[in-house]
Wavefront OBJ file of the C-alpha trace (Angstrom):
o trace
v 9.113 101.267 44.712
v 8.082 104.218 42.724
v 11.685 105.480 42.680
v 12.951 102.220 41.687
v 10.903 102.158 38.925
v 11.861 105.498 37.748
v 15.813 104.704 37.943
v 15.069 101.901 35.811
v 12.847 104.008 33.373
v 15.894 106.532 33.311
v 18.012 103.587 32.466
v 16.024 102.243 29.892
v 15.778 105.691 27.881
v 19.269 106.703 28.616
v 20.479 103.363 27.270
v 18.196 104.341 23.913
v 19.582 107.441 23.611
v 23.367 106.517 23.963
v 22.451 104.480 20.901
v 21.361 106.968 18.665
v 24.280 109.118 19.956
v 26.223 106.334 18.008
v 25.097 107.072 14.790
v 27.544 106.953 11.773
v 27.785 110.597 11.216
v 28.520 111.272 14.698
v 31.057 108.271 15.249
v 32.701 109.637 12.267
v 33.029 113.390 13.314
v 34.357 111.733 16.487
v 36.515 109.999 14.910
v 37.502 112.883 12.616
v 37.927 115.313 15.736
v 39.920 112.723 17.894
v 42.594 111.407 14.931
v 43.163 115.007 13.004
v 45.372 116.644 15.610
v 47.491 113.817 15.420
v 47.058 113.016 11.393
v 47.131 116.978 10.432
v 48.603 118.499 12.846
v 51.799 116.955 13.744
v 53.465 116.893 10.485
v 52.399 120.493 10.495
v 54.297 121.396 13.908
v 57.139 118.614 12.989
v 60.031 120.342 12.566
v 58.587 123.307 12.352
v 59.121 124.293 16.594
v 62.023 123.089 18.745
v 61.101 120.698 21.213
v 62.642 118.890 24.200
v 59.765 117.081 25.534
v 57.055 115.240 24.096
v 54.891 117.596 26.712
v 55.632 119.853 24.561
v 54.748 118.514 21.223
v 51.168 117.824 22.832
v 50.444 121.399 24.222
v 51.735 122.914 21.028
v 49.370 120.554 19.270
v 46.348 122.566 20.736
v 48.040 125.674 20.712
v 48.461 125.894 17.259
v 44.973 123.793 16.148
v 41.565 125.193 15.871
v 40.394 122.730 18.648
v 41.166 125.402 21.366
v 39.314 128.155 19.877
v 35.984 126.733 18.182
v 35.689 123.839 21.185
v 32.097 124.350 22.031
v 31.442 124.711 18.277
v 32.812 121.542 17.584
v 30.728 119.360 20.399
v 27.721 121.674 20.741
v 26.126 121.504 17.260
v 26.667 117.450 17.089
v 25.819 116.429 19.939
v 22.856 119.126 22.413
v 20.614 119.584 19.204
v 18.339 116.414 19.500
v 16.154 117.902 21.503
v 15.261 120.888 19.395
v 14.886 118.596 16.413
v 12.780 116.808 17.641
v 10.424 119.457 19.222
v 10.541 121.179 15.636
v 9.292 117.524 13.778
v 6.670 117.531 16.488
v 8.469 114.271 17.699
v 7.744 114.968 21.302
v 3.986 114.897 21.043
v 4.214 111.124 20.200
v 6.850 110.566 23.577
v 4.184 112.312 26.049
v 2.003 109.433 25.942
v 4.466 106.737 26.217
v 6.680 108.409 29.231
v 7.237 110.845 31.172
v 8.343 113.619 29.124
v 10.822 115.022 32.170
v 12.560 111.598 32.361
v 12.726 111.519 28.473
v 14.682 114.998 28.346
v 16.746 114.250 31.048
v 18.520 110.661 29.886
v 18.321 112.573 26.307
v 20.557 115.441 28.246
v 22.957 112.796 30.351
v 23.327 110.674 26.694
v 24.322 114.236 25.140
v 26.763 114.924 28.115
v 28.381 111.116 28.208
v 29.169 110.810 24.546
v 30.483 114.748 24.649
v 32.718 114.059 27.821
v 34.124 110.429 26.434
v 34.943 112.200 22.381
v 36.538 115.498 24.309
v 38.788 113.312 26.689
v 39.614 110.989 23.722
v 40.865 114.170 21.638
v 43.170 114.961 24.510
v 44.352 111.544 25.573
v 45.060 109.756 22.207
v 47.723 112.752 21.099
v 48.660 112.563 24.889
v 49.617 108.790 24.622
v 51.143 108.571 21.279
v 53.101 111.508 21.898
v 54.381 110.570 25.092
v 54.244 106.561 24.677
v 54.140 105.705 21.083
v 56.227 107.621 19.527
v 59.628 107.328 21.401
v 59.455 103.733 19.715
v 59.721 105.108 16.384
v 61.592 108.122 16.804
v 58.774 110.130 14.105
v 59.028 113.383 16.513
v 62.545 115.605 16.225
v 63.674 116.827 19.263
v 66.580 119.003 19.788
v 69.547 116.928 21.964
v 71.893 119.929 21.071
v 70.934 121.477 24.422
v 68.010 121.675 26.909
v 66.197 124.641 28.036
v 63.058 123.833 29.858
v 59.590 124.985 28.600
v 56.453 125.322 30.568
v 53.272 123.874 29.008
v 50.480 125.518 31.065
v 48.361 125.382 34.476
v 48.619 121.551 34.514
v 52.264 121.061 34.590
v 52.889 120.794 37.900
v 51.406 117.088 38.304
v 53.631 116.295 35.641
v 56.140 116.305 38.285
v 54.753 112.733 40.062
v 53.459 111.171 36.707
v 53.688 111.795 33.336
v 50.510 109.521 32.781
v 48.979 111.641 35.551
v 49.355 114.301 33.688
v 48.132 113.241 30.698
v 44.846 111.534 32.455
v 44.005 114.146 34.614
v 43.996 117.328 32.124
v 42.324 115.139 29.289
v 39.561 114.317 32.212
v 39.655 118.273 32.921
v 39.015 119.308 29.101
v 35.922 116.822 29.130
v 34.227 117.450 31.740
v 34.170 120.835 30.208
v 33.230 119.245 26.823
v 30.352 117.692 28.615
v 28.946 121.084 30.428
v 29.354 122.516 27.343
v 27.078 120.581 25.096
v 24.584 120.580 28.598
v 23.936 124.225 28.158
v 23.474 123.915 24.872
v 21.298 121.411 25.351
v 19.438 123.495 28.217
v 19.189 126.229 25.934
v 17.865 124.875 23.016
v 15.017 123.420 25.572
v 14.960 126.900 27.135
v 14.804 129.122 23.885
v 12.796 128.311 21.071
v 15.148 129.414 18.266
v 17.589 126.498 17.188
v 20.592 128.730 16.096
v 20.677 131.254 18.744
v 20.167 128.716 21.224
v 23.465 126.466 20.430
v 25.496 129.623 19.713
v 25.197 130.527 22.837
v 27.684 128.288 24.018
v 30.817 129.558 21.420
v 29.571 133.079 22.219
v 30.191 132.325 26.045
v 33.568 130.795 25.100
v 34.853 133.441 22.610
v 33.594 136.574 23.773
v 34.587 135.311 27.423
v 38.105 134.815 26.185
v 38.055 138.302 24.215
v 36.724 140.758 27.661
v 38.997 138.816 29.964
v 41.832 139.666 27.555
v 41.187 143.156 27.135
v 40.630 143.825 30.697
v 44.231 142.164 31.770
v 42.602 139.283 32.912
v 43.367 136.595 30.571
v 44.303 134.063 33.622
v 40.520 133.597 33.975
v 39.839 133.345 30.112
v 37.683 130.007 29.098
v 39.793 129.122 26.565
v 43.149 129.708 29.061
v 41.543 127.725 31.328
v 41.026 124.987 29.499
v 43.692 124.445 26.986
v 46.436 127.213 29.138
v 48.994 126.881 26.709
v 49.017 130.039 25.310
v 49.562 131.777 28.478
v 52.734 131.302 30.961
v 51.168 128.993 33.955
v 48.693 130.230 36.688
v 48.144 128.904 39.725
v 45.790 126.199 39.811
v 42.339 127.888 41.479
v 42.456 130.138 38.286
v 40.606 127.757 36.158
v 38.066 126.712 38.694
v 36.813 130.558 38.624
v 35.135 130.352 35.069
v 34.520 126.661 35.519
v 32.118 128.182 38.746
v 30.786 130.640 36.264
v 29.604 127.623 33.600
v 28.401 125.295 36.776
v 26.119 128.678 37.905
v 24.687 129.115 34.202
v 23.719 125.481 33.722
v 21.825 125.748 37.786
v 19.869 128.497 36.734
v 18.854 127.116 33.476
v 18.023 124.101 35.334
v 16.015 126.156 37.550
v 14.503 128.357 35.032
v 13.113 125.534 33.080
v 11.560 123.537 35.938
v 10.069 126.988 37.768
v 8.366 127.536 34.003
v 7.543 124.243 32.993
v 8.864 124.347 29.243
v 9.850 121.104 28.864
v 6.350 120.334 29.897
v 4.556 123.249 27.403
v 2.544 122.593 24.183
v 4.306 122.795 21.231
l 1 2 3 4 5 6 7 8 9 10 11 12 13 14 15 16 17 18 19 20 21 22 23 24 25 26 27 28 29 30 31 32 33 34 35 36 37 38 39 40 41 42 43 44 45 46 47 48 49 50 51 52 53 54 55 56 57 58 59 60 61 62 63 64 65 66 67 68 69 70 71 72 73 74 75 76 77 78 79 80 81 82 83 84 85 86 87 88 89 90 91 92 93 94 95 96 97 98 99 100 101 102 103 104 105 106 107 108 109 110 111 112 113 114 115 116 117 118 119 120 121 122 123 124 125 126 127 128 129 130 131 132 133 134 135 136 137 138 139 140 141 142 143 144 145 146 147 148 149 150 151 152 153 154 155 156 157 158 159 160 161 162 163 164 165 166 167 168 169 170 171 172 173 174 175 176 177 178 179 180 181 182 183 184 185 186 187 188 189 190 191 192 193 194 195 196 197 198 199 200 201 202 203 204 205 206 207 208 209 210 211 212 213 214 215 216 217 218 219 220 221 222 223 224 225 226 227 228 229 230 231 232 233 234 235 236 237 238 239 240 241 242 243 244 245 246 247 248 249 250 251 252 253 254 255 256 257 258 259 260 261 262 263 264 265 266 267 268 269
């Protein structure tokens, strides 16, 4: 009974929270960050590469945008600081009373993590399907017909061989889950450390600097960024990208544990 009633209390707060997740300002950054590869970007690359598949056009796409390198910085910022805005306004002191405080930071993190993982597989998959779908009706895209020479697009390739759509589905659900692990240890560390900045930094820092020592010490098949948008690099066999995927899944555990074991969520303001 008791854990019925706490399911329902998590789905109750978690249903509040997706709403303020839906804001204007963050629909429209969503918006902005799903429909500017595609409204910016292609005309950019247009012409500009040669291309024989559309596969192509989409993994040049995030090769050549800022999405694959500032990622976390994109998500993190808009979407895993509620919680330290709310500690700093003194918000929380008025939730203690009404419920308990745990389940309050928890739907807050699993809102944070939804809306992240649905706005990082939308930026993949929308470029994804008008490239490889929409496109071919209008004929917007130049492709060379002069001659074929096959180019490889990354990591993922491979299940382009059975599906196309697989393809397409599977590596857009790969880049959000990451976009949803991201913004949690942001989220855990702005719970965990008091300071704001230095707390959702962390994240970037983890993704940049990780891509910067794995590149200098010849290991760039393990790099974050690689890993998640491989484009840049010729392909790698597929258990390469669950290495620093392990490493991110370990972080977010011990921050988990670190902030139960010490109570913080729980500590005065």
């Amino acid at each position: 009974m008791a854990a019925e009633r706490k399911v329902n209390t998590l789905k109750h707060l978690l249903a509040i929270e997706l709403k303020k997740r839906l804001s204007i300002k963050v629909v429209m950054i969503s918006l902005a960050f799903i429909f500017l590869p595609l409204l910016v970007g292609l005309p950019l690359i247009n012409g500009a590469y040669v291309f024989f598949r559309p596969m192509e056009v989409h993994s040049r796409l995030f090769e050549t945008s800022a999405i694959s390198l500032l990622f976390p910085a994109l998500l993190v910022p808009l979407l895993a600081s509620s919680y330290a805005k709310e500690k700093k306004d003194h918000f929380l002191s008025y939730v203690q009373p009404r419920t308990d405080l745990s389940d309050y930071v928890v739907a807050k993190g699993l809102a944070s993590a939804i809306v992240a993982f649905v706005v990082a597989f939308l930026m993949i998959f929308i470029p994804f399907l008008f490239i490889q779908y929409v496109d071919p009706l209008f004929n917007m895209i130049q492709y060379t017909t002069e001659y074929f020479e096959r180019v490889r697009v990354g990591t993922f390739e491979f299940l382009a061989e059975k599906s196309f759509f697989l393809y397409g589905a599977v590596y857009s659900l790969w880049v959000a889950i990451h976009g949803a692990l991201y913004v949690t240890m942001g989220y855990l560390l702005s719970i965990y450390i008091n300071n704001k900045f230095v707390a959702l930094s962390i994240p970037f820092l983890w993704w940049f600097v990780g891509h910067y020592v794995t590149g200098i010490s010849g290991l760039e098949k393990f790099s974050p960024i690689y890993t998640v948008f491989p484009f840049g690099i010729t392909p790698q066999p597929i258990w390469t990208v669950f290495v620093p995927f392990t490493a991110l899944i370990l972080v977010i555990v011990i921050l988990l544990t670190l902030i139960k074991t010490k109570q913080i969520v729980w500590a005065d303001e």
